[in-house]
N, C-alpha and C positions, 0 to 999 in steps of 0.2 A: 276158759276150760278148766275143770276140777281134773290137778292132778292125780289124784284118788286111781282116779281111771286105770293109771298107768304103772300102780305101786305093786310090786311085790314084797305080802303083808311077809311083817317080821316072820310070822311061824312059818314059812316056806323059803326065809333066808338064812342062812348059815353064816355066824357072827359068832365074836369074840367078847368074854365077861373080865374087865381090866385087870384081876386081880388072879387072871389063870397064867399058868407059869409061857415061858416062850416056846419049852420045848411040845409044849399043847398045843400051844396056839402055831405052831410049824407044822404041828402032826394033822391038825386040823385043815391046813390052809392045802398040805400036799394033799390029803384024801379028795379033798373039794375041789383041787385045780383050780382056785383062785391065786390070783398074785396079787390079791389085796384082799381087806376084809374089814367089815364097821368093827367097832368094839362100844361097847356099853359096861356099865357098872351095874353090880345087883339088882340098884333098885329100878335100872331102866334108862337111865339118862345116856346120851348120846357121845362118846368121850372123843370118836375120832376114827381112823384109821390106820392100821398097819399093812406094809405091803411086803414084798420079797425083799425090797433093798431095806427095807427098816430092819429085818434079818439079820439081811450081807452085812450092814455098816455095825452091827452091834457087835456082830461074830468078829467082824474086822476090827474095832474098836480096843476090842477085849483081847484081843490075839488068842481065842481060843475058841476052838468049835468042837471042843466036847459035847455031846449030847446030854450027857448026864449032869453039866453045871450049867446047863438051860433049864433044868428043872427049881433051879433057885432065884433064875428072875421074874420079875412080871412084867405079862405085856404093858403097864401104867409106864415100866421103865424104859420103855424105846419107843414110845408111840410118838409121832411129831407133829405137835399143839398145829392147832390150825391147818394141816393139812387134810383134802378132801371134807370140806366142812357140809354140812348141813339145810337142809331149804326147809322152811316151814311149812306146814300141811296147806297153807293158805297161798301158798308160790305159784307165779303164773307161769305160763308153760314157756315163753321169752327168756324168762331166766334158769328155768332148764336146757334151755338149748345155750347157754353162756356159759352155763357149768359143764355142761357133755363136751364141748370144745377141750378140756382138759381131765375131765374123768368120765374112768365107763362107766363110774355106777354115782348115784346122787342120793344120797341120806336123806330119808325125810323123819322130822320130827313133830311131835304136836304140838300145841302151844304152852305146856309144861319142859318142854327139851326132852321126852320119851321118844325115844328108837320108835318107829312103826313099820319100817321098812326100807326098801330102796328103789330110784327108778331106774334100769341100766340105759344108757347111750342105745343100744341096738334095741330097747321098745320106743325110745324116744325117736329116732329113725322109721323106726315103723310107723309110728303116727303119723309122721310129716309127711311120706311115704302117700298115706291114704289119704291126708288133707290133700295133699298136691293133686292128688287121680281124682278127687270127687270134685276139684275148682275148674281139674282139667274137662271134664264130662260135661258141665256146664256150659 
């Protein structure tokens, strides 16, 4: 199965540019009601995720939750390498369902490391959802 299918394309996801400050990428993440979020660099490449706790521990870190000395870091400086990584465009749906076990949403990139979107956990459900009913019919 082409996960293509199942992708919501980047310009319909709400995402973070590495080099925008923290107190943006907070302002952004509360508008949106997400408690995570991909981040990408300029030119597109795929860098990672920040969540709510990547936040909490930097505020906690710093011992200070000014709003206004969050406009001096960048999201690049709290993001943590490797987590919530990435499936390639060419990923079978087996290893989406490996990944949903631990995140709700699944980064996919293309085979340069460009962003193109994300698949979340509840369309992946829904898929399995209607493979199961149409095996069931059978």
């Amino acid at each position: 199965m082409n996960i293509l299918f199942l992708l919501q394309n980047k310009t319909s996801v709400c995402y973070l540019e590495d080099d925008c400050t923290v107190r943006c990428g907070l302002e952004k993440m509360r508008a949106h009601g997400y408690s995570a979020i991909p981040v990408i660099t300029k030119d597109g490449d795929y860098c990672g995720c920040v969540s709510e706790g990547d936040f909490l521990w930097h505020i906690i870190d710093y011992q200070n939750n000014s709003i206004r000395d969050k406009e001096n870091v960048l999201i690049r400086d709290i993001i943590r390498v490797g987590w919530n990584p990435a499936v390639r465009v060419e990923a079978q749906i087996e290893e989406l369902l490996e990944r949903a076990v631990n995140q709700n949403f699944i980064p996919v990139v293309d085979d340069r490391n460009k962003f193109i979107g994300i698949i979340t956990r509840k369309d992946i459900f829904k898929y399995m959802i209607r493979a199961y009913q149409k095996q069931k019919v059978r």
